[in-house]
C-alpha positions in Angstrom: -0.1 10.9 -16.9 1.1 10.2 -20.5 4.4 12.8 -21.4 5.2 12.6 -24.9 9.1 12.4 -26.2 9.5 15.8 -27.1 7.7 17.0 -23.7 10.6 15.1 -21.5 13.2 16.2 -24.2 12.1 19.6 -24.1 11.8 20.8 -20.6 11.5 24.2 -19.9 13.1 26.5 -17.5 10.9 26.1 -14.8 10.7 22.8 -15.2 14.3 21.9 -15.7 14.8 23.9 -12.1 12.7 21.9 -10.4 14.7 19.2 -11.1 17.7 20.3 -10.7 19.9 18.6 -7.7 21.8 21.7 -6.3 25.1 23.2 -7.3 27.8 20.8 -7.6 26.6 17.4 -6.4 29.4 14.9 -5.8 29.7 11.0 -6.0 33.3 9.8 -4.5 34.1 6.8 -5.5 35.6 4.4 -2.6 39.6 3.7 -3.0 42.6 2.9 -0.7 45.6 5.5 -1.1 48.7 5.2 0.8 47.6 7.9 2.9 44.9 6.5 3.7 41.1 4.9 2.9 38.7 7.2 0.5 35.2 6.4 1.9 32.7 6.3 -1.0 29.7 8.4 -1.2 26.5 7.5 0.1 23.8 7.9 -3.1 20.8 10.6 -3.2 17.4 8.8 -2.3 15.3 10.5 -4.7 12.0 9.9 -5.5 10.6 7.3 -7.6 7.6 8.9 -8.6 9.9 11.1 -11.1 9.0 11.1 -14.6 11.4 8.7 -16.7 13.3 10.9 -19.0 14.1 14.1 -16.4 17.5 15.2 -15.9 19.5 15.3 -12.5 22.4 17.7 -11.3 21.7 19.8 -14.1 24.6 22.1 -12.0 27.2 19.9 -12.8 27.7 16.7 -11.2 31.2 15.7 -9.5 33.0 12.5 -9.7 36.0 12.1 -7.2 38.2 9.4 -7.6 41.6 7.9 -6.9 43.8 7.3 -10.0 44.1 4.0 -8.7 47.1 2.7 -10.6 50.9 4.2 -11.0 51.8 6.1 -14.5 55.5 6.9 -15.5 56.4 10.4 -17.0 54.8 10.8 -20.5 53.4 7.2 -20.3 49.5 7.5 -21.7 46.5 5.8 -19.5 42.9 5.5 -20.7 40.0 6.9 -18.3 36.6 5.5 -18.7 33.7 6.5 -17.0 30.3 5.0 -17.7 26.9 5.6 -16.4 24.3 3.3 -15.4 20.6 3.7 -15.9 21.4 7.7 -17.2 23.1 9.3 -20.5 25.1 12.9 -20.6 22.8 15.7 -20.7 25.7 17.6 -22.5 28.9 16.9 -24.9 31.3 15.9 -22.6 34.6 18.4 -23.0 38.7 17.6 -22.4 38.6 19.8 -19.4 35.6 17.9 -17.6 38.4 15.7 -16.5 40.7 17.7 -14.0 43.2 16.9 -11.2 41.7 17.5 -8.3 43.1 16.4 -4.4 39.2 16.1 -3.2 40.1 14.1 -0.3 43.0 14.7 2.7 43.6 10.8 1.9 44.7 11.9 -2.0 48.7 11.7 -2.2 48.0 14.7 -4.6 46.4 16.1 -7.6 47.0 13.9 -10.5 49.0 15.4 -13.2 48.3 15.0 -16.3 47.0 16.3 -20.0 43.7 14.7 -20.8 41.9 14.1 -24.5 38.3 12.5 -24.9 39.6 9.3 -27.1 36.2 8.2 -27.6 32.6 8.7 -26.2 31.0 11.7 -24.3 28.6 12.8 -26.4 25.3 14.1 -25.3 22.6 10.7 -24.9 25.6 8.6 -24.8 26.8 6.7 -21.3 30.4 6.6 -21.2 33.2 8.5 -22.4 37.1 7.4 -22.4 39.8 10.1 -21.7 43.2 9.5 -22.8 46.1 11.0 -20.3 49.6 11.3 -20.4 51.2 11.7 -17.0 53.9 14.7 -16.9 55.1 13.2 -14.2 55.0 10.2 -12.1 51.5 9.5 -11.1 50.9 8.1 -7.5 48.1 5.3 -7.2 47.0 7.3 -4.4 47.2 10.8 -6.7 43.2 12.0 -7.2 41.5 13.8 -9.7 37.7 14.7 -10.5 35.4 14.1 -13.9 32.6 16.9 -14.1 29.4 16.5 -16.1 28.7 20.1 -16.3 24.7 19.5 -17.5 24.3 16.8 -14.9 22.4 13.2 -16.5 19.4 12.2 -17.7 18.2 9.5 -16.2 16.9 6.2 -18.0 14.1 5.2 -15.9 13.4 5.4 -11.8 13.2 1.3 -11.5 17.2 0.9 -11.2 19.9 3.2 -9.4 22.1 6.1 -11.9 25.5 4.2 -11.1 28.7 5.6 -12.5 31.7 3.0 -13.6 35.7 4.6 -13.0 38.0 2.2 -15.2 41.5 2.4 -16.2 43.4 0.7 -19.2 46.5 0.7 -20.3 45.2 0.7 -24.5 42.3 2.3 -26.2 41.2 -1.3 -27.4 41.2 -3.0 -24.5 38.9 0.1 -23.1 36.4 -0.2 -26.2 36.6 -4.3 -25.5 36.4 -3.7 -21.4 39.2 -5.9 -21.0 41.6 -6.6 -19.2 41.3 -3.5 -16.7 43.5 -2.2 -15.0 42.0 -0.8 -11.5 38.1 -0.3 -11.6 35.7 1.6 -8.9 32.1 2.2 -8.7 29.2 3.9 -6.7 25.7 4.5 -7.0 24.7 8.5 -7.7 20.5 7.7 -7.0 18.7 5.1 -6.3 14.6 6.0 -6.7 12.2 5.1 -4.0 8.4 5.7 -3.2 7.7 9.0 -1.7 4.3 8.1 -1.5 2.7 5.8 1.4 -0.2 3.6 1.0 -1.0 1.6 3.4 -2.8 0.2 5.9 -1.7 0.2 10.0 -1.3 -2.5 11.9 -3.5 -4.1 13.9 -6.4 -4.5 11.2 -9.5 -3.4 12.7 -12.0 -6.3 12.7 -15.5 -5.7 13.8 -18.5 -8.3 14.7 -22.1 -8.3 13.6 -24.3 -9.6 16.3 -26.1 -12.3 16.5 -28.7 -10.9 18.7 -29.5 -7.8 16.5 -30.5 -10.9 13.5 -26.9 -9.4 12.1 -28.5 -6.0 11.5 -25.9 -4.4 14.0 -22.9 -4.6 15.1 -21.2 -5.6 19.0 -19.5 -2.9 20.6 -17.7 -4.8 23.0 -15.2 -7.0 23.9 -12.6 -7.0 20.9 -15.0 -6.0 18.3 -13.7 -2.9 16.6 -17.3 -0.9 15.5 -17.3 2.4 15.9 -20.8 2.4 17.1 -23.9 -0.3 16.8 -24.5 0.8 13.4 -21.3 1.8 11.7 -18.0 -0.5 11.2 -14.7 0.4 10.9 -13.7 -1.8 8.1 -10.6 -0.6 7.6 -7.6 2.2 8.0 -5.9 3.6 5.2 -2.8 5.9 5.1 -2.2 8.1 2.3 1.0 10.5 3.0 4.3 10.8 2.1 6.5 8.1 3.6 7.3 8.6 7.4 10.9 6.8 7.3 13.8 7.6 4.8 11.9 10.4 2.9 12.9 10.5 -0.5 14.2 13.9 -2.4 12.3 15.5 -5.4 14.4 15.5 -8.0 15.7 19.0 -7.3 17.2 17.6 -3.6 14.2 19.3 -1.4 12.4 16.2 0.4 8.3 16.2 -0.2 6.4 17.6 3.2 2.9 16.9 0.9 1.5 13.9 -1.8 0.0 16.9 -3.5 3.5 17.2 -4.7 3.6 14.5 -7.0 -0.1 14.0 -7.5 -2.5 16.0 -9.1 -5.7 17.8 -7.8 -8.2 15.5 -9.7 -8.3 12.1 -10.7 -7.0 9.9 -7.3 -9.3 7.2 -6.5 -9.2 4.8 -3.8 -11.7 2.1 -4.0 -12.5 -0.4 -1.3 -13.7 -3.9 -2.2 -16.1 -6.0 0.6 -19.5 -6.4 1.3 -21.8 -3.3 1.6 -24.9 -4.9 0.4 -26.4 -3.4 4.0 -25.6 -0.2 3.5 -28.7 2.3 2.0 -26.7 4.4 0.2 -23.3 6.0 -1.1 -23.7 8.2 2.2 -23.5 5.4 4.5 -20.0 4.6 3.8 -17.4 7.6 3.9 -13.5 8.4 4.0 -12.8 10.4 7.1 -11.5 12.6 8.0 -10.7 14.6 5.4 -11.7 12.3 2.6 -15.0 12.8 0.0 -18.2 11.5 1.2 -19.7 12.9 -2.0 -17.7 11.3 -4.5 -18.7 7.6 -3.7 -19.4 7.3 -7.4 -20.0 3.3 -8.0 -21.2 1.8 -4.4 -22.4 -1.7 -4.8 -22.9 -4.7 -2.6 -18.7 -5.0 -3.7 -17.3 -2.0 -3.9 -17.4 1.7 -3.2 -14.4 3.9 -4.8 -14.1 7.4 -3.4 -13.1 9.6 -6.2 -11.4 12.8 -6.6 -9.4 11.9 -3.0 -7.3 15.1 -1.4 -3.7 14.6 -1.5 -3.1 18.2 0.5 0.0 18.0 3.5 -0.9 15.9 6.4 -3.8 13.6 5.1 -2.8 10.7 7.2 -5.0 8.0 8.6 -7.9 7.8 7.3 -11.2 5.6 8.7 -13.9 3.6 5.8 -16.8 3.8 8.0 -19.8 1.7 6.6 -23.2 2.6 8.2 -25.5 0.1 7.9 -29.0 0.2 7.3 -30.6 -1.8 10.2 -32.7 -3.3 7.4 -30.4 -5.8 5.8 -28.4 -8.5 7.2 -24.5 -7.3 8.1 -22.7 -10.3 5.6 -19.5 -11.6 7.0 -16.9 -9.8 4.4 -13.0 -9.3 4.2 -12.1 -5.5 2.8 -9.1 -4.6 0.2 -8.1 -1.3 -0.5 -7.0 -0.6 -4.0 -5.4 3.1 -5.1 -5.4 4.6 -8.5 -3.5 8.0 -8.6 -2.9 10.8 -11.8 0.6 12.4 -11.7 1.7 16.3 -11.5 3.5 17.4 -13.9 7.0 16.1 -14.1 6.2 12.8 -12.4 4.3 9.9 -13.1 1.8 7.1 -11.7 3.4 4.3 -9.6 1.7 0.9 -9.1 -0.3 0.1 -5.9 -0.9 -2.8 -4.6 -4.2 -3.7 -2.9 -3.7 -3.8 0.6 -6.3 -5.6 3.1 -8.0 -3.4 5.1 -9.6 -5.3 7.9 -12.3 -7.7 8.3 -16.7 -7.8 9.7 -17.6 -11.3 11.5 -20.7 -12.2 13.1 -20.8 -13.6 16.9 -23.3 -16.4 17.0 -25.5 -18.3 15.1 -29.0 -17.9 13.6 -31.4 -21.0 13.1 -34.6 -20.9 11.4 -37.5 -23.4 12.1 -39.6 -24.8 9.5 -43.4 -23.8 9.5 -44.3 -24.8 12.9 -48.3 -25.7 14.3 -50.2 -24.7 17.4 -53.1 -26.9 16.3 -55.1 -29.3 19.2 -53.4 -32.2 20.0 -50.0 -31.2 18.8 -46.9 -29.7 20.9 -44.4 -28.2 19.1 -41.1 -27.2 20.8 -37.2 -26.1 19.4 -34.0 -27.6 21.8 -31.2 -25.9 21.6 -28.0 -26.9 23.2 -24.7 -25.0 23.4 -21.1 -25.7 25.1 -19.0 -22.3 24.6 -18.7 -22.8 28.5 -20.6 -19.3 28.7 -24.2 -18.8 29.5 -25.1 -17.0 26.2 -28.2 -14.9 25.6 -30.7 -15.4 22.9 -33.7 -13.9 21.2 -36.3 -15.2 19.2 -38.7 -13.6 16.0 -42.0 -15.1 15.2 -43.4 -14.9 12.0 -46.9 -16.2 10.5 -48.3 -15.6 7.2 -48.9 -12.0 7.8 -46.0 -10.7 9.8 -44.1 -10.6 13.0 -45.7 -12.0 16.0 -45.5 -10.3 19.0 -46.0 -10.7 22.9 -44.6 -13.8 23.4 -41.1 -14.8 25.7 -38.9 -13.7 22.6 -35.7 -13.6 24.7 -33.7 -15.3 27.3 -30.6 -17.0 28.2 -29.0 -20.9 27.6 -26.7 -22.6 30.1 -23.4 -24.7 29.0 -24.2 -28.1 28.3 -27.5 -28.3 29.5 -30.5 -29.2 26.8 -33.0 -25.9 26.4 -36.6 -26.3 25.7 -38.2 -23.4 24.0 -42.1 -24.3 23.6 -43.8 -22.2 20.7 -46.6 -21.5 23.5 -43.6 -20.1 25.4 -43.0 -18.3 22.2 -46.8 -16.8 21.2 -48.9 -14.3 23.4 -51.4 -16.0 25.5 -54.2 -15.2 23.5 -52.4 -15.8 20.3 -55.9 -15.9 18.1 -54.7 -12.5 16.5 -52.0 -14.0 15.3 -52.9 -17.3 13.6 -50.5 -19.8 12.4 -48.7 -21.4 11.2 -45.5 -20.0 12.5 -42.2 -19.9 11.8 -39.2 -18.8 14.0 -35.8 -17.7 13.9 -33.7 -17.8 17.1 -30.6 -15.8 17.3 -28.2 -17.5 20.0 -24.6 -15.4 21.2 -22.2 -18.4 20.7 -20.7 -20.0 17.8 -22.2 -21.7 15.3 -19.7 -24.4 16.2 -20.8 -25.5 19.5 -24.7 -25.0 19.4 -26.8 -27.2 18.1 -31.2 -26.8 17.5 -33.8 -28.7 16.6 -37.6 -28.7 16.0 -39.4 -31.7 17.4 -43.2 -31.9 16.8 -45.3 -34.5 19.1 -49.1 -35.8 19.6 -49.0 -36.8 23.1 -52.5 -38.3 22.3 -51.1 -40.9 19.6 -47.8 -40.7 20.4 -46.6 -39.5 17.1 -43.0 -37.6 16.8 -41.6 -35.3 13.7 -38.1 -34.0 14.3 -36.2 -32.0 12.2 -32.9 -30.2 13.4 -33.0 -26.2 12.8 -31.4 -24.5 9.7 -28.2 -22.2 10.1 -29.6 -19.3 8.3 -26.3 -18.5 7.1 -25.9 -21.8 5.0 -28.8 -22.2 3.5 
């Protein structure tokens, strides 16, 4: 959300309430007295997703310090106080600076007559008070500098600090040097109040071999939700769970839809869906658009138009896959784009990782294979995961699958398996002429099995061999 100069200079009412911290918010500044220790005050976590440009304690923000050095009777001292990351929202006056014994550690009030010697005026960040004691001023002796109109705060990347110095001449306070005693505390410091991420552990699911990678496995640590839809990844979009931040007018967020608007909040997923039929088959749940899958493609799907209302939570990317097309091995990113309500503005996501798909085995294809007189053709295929593994065959010929043949079966650790394309045809295969071609889909890694095709003429004793292709890599 763009907000022009004049819209963050000129607030309105409602707007400038909003933002408003609550009636007489107080920074003390830390100091040692010699009645005892002023603790400082711990600063307002607000949150960072407030427009640069608003203004904060608009009801008059207190500063509480020690005077932190002694003063004789009629001797003059010079007060500066100067803001960090934030300007006056108002003309600063004489009587903003007051004494004031805030703390039970303060000796006393200060006393003194104060004048602004230079500085205060609305947009500016410091201001210089000069006092003259009328009487002798205690180091421990306190006092308290008002802002009546609060600050306006620079930008929501660095904390509002606020400076206490004292000097003993106005040039040394306009040349910050040599001070005399010097304090300092952060008002705010800006934080996220907006969560997106991704849990822990990342969900990783495996397409099966046996399935040709058209499914996914269910079991063992395989995170699908079913054998045709993945879990590819978690995301959480929410208001932080830890250390909540405050609006700017001191309530803290129970809903995103605070500082985002209704429209406009995309989260787009990058990974493989190229087996996926449609912008349907991968959705945002619960509580997330399935409708507004507006650019699916083999890389990407973005969900547009995303809820932000209280609670959204977890939410699941669920891609439901075809049973047509292959399942790809793929890593998934998350990426979030968000528009603003008014009176804050878009923070920068980074792209998160999601979780991962992997398959489970390996899938060889043979080259055309023959059944003609006089030749035997046979695929070995030899594996050493330790496991007896199951595997599956499809037989193809010119005009389709082949069917009624021993298409599945099982292959022991370290033993050599024979897998005759006989074995592999129905008996009466003259329905189904060849050549042929198969692919065999074995449940171990592609690391430790190994297949070949090996063609032989008994009758002249001639041999072809050739060793299988990984489907995958070629």
């Amino acid at each position: 959300m763009r907000v022009s100069k004049n819209q963050v200079t000129l607030l309105s009412t409602a707007v400038a309430a909003l933002f408003a911290v609550g009636a007489n918010a107080q920074i003390t500044l830390p100091g040692t007295t010699v009645v005892g220790p002023i603790a400082g005050s711990a600063a307002l976590n607000l949150a960072q997703e407030i427009a640069n440009g608003v203004n904060i304690g608009t009801a008059g923000v207190q500063v509480n310090t020690q005077l932190g050095i002694g003063t004789s009777n009629a001797q003059d001292r010079y007060l500066k106080f100067t803001l960090a990351n934030a300007t006056f929202n108002q003309n600063v006056a004489a009587g903003d600076l007051t004494p004031n014994a805030f703390s039970v550690n303060c000796v006393g009030p200060a006393n003194f007559t104060p004048t602004i010697a230079i500085g205060g005026g609305v947009a500016t960040n410091s201001v210089t008070f000069q006092i003259t004691a009328g009487a002798i001023q205690n180091i421990g002796d306190c006092l308290r500098f008002t802002m009546p109109s609060g600050m306006r705060v620079a930008s929501t990347a660095a904390a509002v600090n606020v400076t206490y110095e004292v000097y003993e001449f106005l040039a040394q306070a306009i040349a910050n040097t040599p001070v005399l005693y010097t304090a300092n505390r952060n008002y705010a410091t800006f934080n996220p109040s907006v969560q997106f991420t991704a849990p822990q552990p990342q969900p990783s699911q495996t397409a099966t071999a046996l399935s040709g990678f058209l499914n996914f496995n269910t079991g063992g640590t395989s995170a699908a939700i079913a054998v045709n839809i993945a879990n590819v990844g978690n995301i959480v979009l929410d208001t932080v769970a830890v250390n909540v931040p405050f609006l700017a007018d001191g309530v803290t967020p129970s809903s995103i839809a605070t500082v985002l608007a209704a429209n406009g909040n995309t989260i787009t997923v990058t990974g493989d869906f190229s087996a996926a039929a449609g912008a349907a088959n991968v959705t945002l749940a619960p509580g997330g658009s399935t409708t507004a899958n507006t650019t699916l493609a083999a890389g990407s799907v973005a969900f547009a138009n995303v809820s932000r209302a209280a609670g959204v939570g977890t939410r699941i990317v669920s891609y439901n896959v075809n049973g047509v097309t292959q399942v790809q091995a793929s890593s998934y990113t998350g990426s979030l784009v968000t528009t603003a309500a008014a009176g804050y503005r878009v923070l920068s996501y980074a792209p998160i990782t999601l979780g991962t798909i992997a398959r489970d085995g390996v899938q060889f294809e043979s080259p055309w294979m023959t059944s003609s007189p006089g030749y035997i053709s046979r695929i070995f295929v030899t594996q050493t995961s330790g496991n007896t593994v199951n595997w599956n065959a499809i037989v193809r010929n010119s005009a389709g699958l082949v069917t009624g043949g021993t298409l599945t079966g099982t292959l022991l650790s370290g033993r050599l398996t024979q897998l005759t394309l006989a074995s592999l045809l129905p008996a009466d295969p003259t329905a189904f002429p060849g050549p042929y071609q198969v692919t065999l889909n074995v449940a171990s890694d592609a690391t430790v099995t190994t297949g070949s095709y090996v063609l032989t003429a008994p009758a002249g004793g001639a041999v072809a061999s050739v060793p299988l292709y990984r489907a995958a890599n070629r």
